[in-house]
N, C-alpha and C positions, 0 to 999 in steps of 0.2 A: 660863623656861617651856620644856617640851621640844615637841620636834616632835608629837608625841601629843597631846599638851595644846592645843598651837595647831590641829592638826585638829578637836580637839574643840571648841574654842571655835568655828571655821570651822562644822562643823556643827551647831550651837547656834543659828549666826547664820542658819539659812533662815527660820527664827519670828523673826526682828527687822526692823526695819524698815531703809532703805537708811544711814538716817543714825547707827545705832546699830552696825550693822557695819562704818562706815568706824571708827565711833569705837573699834571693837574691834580693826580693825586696825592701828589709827592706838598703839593700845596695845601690842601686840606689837609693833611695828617698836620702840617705845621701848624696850623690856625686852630685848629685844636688842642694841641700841646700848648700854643700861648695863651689861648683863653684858660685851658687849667693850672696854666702856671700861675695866671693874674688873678687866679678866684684863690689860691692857696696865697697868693703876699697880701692878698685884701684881709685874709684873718688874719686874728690877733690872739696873741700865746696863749690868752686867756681863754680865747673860743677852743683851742686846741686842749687846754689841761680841763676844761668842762667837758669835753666831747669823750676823752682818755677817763675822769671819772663816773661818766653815764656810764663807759662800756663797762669797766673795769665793778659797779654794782650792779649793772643786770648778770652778769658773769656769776658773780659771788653768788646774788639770786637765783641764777638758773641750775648752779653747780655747789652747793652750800658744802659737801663732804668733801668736793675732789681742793677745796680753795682751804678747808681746815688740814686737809693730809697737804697739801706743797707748803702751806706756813709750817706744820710742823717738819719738815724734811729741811725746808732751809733757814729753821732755826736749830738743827741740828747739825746742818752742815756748819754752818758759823761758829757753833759749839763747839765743834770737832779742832776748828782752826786756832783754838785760844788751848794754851797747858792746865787751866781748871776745867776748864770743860774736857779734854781730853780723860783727864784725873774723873770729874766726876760721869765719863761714860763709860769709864771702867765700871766703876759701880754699877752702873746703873746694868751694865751689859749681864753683869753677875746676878743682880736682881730678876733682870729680863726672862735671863731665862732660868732660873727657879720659878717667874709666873707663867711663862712658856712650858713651861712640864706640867705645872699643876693645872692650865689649862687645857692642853691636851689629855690632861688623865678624866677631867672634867666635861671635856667633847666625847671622850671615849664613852663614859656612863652613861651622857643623855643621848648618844645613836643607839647603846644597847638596849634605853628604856624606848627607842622611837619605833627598833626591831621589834621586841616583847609587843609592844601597840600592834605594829602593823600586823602580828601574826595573831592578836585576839580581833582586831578588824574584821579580816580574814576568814578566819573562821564562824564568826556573826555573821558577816556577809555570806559565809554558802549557806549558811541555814537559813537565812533569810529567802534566801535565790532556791533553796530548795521546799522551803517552804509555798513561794510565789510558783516554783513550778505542780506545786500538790493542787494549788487552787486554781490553777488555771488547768490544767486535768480534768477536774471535778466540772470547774464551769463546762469545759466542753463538751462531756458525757451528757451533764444536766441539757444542754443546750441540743442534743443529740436525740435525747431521748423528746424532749418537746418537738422537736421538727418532725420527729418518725411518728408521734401521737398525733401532731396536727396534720401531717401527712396524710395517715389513713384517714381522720376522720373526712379531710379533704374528698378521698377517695372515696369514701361511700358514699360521700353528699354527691360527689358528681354521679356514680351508681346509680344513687337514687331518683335523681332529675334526669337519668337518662329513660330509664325502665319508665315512667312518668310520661316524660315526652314521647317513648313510645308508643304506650297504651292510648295516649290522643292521637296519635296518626291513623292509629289501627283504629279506632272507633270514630274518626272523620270517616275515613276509607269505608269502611263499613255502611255507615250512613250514608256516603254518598253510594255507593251501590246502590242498596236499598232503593235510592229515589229514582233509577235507572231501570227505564221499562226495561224487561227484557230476559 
């Protein structure tokens, strides 16, 4: 039954009673269960170990570190279960950690040289930063000192066109007197 169909039956079911739409539900969930049951006996073991190798190398593909750490853990556990391998994880547990020490003696030296780094960084970087603060000072004074020069000259151009514009009103005015019997 398609999706369509089951809608429809669903609204079929507002005119049925409570116990006649369970029973029509109760119908469709089965008809679905049989249809999924009959598409999984239609495949063959073969579709199923192709389907299990797709997943099992995109997996590997997707996950390359986490798929080499579980082969090595459960070839160690297998190890573990046999008297040679027991025998030789003694050894090896011995070996482990003598590289386990000389590794951490070896982690220890490259954070002390990462420390020594970050503290020459550090102090490159204030000079830097205090340097970038000298020049940005400087600019702003420079840039202070232009605006307060361009400023005044501003102001006596306007000054100047003022006194200017006045002298012509005053000697309009004037003129036009003059031309005033009177």
């Amino acid at each position: 039954m398609s999706d369509q169909e089951t809608i429809d039956h669903v609204d079929d079911a507002t005119a049925q009673t409570p116990e006649e739409v369970k029973r029509e539900k109760r119908e469709v969930l089965r008809n679905k269960i049989e249809s999924g049951e009959r598409r999984n006996e239609e495949r063959t073991f073969a579709d199923r170990a192709r389907e299990a190798g797709d997943t099992a190398t995109e997996f590997v593909k997707a996950y390359p570190i986490a798929t080499i750490a579980g082969v090595a853990v459960l070839g160690l556990a297998i190890g573990a279960m046999t008297r040679p391998g027991r025998r030789v994880g003694a050894q090896a547990g011995r070996k482990a950690s003598a590289f386990a020490t000389y590794a951490t003696e070896m982690g220890l030296a490259y954070a002390g040289g990462l420390f020594d780094s970050a503290g020459d960084v550090a102090r490159a970087g204030g000079v830097k930063v205090e340097n970038l603060g000298d020049t940005v000072a400087h600019s702003a004074r420079k840039a202070k000192r232009t605006i307060s020069t361009g400023a005044a000259q501003r102001n006596d151009d306007a000054k100047f066109v003022s006194r200017k514009a006045a002298r012509r009103a005053s000697r309009a005015y004037r003129d036009l007197r003059a031309r005033l019997p009177g």
